[in-house]
N, CA, C and O atoms as a MOPAC input file, in Angstrom:
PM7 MOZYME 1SCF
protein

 N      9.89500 1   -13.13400 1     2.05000 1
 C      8.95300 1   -12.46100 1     2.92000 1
 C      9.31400 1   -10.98100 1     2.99100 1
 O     10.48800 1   -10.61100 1     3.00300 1
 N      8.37000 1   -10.21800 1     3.03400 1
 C      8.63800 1    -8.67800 1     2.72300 1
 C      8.13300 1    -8.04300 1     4.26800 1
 O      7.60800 1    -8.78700 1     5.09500 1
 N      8.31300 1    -6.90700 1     4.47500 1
 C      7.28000 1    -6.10000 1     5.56000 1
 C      6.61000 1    -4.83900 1     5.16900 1
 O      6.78600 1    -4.42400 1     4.02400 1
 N      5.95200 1    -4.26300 1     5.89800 1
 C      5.24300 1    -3.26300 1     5.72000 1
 C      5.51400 1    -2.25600 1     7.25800 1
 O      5.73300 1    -2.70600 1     8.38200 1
 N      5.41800 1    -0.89600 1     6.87400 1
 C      5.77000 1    -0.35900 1     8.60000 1
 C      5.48800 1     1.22400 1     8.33700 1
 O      6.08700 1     1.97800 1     7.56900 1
 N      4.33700 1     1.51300 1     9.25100 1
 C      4.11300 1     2.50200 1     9.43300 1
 C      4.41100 1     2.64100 1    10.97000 1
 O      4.04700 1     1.76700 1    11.75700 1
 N      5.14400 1     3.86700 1    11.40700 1
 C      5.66000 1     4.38100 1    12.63000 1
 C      6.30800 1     3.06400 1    13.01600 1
 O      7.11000 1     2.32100 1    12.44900 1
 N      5.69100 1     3.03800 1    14.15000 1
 C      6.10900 1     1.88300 1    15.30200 1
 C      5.25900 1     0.73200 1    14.84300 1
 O      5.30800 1    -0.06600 1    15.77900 1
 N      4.34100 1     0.11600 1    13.68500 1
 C      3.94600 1    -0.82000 1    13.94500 1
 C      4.50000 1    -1.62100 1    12.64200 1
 O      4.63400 1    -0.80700 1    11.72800 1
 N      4.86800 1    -2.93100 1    12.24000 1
 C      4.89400 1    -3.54100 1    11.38000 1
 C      4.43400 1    -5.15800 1    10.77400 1
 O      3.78600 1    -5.81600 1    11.58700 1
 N      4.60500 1    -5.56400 1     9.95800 1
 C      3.55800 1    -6.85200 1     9.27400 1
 C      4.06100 1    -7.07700 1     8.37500 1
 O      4.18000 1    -6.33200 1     7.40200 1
 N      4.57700 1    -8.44900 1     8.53900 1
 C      5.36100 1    -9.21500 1     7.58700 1
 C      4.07700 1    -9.79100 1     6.45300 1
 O      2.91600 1   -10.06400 1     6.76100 1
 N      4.63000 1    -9.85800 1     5.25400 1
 C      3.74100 1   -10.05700 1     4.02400 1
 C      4.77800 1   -10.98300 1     3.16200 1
 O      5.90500 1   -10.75000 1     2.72700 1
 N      3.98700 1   -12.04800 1     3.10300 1
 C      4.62200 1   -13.08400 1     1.51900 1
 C      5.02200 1   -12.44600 1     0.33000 1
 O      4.31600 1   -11.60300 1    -0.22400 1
 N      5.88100 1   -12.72700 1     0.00300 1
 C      6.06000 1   -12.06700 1    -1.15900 1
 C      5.18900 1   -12.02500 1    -2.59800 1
 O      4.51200 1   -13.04800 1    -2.70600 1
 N      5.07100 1   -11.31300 1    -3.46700 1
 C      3.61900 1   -11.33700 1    -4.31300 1
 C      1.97800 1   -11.41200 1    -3.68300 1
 O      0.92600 1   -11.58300 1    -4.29900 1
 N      2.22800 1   -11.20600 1    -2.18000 1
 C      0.88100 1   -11.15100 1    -1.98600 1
 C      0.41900 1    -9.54200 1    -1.89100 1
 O      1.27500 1    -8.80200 1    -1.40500 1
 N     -1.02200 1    -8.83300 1    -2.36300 1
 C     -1.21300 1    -7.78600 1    -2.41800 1
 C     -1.51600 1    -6.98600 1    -0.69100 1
 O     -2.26800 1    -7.66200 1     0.01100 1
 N     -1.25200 1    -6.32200 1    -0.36300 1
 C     -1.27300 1    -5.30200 1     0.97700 1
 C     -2.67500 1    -5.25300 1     1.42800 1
 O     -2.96100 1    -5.47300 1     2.60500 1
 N     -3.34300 1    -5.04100 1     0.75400 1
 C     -4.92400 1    -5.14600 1     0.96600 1
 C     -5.16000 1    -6.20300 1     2.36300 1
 O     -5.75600 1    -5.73500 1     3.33300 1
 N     -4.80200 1    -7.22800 1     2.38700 1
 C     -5.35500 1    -8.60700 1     3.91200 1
 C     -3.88300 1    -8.23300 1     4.82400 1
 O     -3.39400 1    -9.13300 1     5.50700 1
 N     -3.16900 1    -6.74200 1     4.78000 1
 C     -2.17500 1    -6.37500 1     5.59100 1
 C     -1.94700 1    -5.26100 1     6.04900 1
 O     -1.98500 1    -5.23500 1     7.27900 1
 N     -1.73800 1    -4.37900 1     5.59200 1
 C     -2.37900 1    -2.85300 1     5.87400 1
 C     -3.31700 1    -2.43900 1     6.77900 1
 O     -3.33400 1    -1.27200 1     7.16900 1
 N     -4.19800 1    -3.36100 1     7.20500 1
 C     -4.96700 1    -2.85800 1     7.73200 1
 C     -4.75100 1    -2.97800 1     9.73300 1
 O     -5.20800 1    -2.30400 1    10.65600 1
 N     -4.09700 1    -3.84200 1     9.68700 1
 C     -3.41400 1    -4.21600 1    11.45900 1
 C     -2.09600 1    -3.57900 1    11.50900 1
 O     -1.25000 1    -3.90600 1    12.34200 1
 N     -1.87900 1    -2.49500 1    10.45300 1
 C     -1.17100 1    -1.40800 1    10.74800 1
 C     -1.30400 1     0.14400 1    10.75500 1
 O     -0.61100 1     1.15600 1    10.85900 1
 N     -2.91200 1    -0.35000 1    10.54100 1
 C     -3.47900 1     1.42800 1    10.65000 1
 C     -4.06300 1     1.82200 1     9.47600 1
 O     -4.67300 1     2.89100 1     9.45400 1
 N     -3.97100 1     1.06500 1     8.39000 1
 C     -4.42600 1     1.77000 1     7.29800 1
 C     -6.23200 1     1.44200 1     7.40900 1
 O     -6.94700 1     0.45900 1     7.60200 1
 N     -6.37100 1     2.56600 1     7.21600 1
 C     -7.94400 1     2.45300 1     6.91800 1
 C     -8.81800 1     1.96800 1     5.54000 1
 O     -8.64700 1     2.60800 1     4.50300 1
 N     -9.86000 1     0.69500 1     5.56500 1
 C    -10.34600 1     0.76500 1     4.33500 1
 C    -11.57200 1     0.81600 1     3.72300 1
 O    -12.29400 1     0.69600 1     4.71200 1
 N    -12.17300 1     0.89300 1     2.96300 1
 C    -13.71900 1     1.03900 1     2.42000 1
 C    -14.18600 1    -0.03900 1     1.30400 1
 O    -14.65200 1    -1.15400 1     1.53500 1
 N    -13.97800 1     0.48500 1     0.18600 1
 C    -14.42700 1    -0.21200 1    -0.91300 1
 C    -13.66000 1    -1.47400 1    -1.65700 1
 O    -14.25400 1    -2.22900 1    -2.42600 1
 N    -11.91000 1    -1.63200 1    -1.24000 1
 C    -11.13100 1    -2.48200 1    -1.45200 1
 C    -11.76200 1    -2.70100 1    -3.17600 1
 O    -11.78900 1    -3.90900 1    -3.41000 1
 N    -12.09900 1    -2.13400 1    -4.00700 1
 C    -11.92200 1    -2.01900 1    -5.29500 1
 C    -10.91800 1    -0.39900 1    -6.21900 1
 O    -10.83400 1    -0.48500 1    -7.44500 1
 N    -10.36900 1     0.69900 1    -5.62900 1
 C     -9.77200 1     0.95200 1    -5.78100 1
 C    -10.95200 1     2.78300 1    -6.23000 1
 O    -10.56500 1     3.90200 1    -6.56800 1
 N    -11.84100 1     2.43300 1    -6.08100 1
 C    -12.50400 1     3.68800 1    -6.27100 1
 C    -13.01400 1     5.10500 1    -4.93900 1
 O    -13.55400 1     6.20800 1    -4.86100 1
 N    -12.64100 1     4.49900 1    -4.47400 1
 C    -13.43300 1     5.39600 1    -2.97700 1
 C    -11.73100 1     5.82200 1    -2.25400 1
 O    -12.04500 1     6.62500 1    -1.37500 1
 N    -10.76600 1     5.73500 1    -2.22200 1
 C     -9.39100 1     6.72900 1    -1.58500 1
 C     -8.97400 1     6.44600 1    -0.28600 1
 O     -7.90300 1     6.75900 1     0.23300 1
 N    -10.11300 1     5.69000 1     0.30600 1
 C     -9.86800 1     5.50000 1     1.65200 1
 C     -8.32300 1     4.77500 1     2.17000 1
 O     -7.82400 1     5.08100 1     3.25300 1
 N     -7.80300 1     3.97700 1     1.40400 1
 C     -6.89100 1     3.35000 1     2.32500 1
 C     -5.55400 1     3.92100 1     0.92000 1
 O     -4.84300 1     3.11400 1     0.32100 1
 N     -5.53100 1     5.29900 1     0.71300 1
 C     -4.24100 1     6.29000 1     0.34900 1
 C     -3.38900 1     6.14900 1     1.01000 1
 O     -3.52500 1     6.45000 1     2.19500 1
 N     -2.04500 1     5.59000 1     0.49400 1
 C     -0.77300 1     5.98000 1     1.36100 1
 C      0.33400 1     6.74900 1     0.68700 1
 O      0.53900 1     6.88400 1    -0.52000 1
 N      1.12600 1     7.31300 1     1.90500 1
 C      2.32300 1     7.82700 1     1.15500 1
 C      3.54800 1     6.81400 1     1.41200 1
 O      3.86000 1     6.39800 1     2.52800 1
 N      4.24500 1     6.45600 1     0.10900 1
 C      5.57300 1     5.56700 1     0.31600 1
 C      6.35600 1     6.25500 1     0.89000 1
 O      6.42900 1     7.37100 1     0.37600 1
 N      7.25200 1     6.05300 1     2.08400 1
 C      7.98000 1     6.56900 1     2.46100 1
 C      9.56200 1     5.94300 1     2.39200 1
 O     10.48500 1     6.51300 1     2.97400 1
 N      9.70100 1     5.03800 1     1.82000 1
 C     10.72700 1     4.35800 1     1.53400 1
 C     10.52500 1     3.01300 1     1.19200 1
 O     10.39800 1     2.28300 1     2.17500 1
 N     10.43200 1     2.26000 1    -0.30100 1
 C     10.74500 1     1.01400 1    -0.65100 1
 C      9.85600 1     1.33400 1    -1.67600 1
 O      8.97500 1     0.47400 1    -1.67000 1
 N      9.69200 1     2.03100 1    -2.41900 1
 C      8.49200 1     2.12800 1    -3.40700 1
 C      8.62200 1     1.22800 1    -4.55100 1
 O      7.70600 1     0.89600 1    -5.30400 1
 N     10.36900 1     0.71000 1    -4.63600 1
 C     10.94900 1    -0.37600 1    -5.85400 1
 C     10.32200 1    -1.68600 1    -5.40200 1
 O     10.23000 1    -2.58800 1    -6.23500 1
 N      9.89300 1    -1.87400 1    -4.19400 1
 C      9.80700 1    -3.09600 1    -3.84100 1
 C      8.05800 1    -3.60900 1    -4.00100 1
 O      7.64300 1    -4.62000 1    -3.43400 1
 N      7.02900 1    -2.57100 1    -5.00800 1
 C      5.87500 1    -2.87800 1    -5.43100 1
 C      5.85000 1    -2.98700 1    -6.55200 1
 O      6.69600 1    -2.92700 1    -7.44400 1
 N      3.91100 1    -3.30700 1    -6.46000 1
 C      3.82500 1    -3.66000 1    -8.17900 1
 C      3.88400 1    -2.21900 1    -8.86800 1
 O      3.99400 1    -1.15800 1    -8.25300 1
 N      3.81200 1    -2.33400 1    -9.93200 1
 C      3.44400 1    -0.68000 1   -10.59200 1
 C      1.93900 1    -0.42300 1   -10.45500 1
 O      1.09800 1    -1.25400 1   -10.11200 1
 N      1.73400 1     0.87000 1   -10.77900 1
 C      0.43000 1     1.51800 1   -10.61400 1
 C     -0.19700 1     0.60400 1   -11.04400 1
 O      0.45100 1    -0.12300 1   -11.79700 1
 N     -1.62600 1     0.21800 1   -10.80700 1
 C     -2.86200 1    -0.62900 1   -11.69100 1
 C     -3.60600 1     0.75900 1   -12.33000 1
 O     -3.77500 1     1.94500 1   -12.05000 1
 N     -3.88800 1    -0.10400 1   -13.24800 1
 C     -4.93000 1     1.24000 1   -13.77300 1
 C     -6.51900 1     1.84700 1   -12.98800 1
 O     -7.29800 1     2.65000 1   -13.50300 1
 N     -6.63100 1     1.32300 1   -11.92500 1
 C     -7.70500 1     2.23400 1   -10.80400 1
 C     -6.61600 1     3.32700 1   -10.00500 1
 O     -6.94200 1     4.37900 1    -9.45400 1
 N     -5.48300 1     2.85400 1   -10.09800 1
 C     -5.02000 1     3.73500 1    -9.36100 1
 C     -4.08000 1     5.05200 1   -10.44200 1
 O     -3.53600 1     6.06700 1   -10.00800 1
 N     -4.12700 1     4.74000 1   -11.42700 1
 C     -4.12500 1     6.03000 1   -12.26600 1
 C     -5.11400 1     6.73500 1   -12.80000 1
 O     -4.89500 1     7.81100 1   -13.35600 1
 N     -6.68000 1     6.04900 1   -12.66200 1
 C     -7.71800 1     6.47600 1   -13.19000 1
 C     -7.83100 1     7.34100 1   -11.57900 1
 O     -8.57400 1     8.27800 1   -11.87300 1
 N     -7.63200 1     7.43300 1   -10.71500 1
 C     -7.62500 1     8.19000 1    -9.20900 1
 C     -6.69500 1     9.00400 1    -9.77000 1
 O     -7.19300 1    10.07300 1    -9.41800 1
 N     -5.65700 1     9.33000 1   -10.41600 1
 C     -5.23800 1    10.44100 1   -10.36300 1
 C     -3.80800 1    10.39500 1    -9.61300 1
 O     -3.22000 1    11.46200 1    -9.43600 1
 N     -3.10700 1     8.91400 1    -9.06800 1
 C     -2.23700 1     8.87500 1    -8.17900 1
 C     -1.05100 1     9.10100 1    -8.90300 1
 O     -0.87500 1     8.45200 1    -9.93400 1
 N      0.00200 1    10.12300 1    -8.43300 1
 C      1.45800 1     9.91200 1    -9.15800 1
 C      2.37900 1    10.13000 1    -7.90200 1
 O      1.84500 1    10.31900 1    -6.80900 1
 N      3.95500 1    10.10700 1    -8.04500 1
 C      4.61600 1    10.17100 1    -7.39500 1
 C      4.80600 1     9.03300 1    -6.10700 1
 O      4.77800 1     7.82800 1    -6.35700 1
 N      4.98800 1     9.51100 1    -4.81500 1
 C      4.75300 1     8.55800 1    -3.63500 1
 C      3.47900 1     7.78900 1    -2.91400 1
 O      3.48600 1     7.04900 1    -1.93000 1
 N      2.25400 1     8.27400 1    -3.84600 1
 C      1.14000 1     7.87700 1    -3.34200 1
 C      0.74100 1     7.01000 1    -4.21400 1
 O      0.83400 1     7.12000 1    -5.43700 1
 N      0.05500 1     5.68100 1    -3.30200 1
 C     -0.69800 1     4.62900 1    -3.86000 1
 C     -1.67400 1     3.92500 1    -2.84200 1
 O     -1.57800 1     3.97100 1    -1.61500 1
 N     -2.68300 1     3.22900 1    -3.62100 1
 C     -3.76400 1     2.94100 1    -2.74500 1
 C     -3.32500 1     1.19500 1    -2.40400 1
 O     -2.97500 1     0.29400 1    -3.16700 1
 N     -3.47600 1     1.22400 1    -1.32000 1
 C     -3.09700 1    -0.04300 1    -0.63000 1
 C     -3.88800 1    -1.49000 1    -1.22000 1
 O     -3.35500 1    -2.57200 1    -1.46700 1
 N     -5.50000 1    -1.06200 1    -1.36600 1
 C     -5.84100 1    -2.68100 1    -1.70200 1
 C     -5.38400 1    -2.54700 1    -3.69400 1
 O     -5.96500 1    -3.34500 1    -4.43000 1
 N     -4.51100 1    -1.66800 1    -4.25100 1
 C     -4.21200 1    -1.99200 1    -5.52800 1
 C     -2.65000 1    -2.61800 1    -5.57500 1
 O     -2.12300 1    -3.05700 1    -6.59700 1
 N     -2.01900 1    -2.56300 1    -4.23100 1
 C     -0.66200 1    -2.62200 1    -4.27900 1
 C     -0.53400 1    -4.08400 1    -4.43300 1
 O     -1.50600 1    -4.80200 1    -4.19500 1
 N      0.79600 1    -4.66500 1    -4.88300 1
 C      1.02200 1    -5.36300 1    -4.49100 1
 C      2.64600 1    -5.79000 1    -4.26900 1
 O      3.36600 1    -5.65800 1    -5.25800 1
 N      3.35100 1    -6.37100 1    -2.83100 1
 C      4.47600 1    -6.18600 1    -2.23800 1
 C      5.80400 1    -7.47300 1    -3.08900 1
 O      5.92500 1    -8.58500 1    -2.57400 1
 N      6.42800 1    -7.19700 1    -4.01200 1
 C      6.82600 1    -7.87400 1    -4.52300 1
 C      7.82400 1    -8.25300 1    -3.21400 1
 O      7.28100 1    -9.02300 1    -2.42200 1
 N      8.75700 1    -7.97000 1    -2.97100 1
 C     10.04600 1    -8.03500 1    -2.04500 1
 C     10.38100 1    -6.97900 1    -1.11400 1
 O     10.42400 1    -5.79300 1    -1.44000 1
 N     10.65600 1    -7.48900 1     0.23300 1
 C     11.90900 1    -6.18300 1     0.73600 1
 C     10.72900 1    -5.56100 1     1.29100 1
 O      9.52800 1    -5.68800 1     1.05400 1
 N     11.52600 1    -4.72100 1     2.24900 1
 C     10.45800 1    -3.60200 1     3.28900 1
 C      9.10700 1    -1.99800 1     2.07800 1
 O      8.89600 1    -1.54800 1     0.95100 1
 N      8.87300 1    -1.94000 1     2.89900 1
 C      8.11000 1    -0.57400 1     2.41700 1
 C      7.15800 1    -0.11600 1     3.59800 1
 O      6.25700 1    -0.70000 1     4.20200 1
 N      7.83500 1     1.46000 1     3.71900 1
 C      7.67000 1     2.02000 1     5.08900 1
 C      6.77500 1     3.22400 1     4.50200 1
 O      7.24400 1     3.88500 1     3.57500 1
 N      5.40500 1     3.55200 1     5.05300 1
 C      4.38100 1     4.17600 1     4.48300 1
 C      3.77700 1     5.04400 1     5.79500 1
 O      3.99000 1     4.79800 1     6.98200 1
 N      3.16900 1     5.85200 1     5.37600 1
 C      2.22000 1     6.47100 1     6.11700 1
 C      0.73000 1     6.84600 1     5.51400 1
 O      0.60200 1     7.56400 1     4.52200 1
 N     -0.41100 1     6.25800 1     6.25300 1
 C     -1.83800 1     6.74100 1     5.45200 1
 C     -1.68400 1     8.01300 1     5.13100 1
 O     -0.87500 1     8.76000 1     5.68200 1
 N     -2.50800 1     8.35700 1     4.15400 1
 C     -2.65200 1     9.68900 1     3.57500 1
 C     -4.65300 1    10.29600 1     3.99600 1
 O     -5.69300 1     9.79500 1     3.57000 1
 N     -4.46800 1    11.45800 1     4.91900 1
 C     -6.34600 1    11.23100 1     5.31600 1
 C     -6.33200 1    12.60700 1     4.79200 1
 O     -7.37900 1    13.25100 1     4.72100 1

């Protein structure tokens, strides 16, 4: 079982399940949950080893470094502490 934690709030997630049905009862905002519209952008703020790698919507967005879009993620193991990106 992994978590997720922005500020003060957090949400435990199964392991291999994607952030998308979790993220969101921690603040992240979302729209299109296909990976084209930016809305639910975050910045990793610590555990970035503990996801999947980029999908290719989220390099066709242009994402590098600490930012990734939440309904492309998915939480292999272990914490990952984020903040939306607006």
């Amino acid at each position: 079982m992994g978590r997720l934690i922005n500020e003060d709030k957090q949400v435990d997630v199964p392991d291999g399940e994607a952030l998308v049905d979790y993220a969101e009862a921690i603040g992240v905002e979302f729209g299109c949950y296909s990976g084209a519209c930016g809305t639910c952008r975050i910045e990793i703020l610590k555990g970035m080893e503990n996801l999947s790698d980029l999908s290719e919507e989220e390099t066709d967005f242009g994402l590098e470094g600490a930012e990734r879009l939440t309904c492309q993620c998915t939480l292999n193991q272990g914490e990952v502490s984020l903040r939306p990106v607006h």
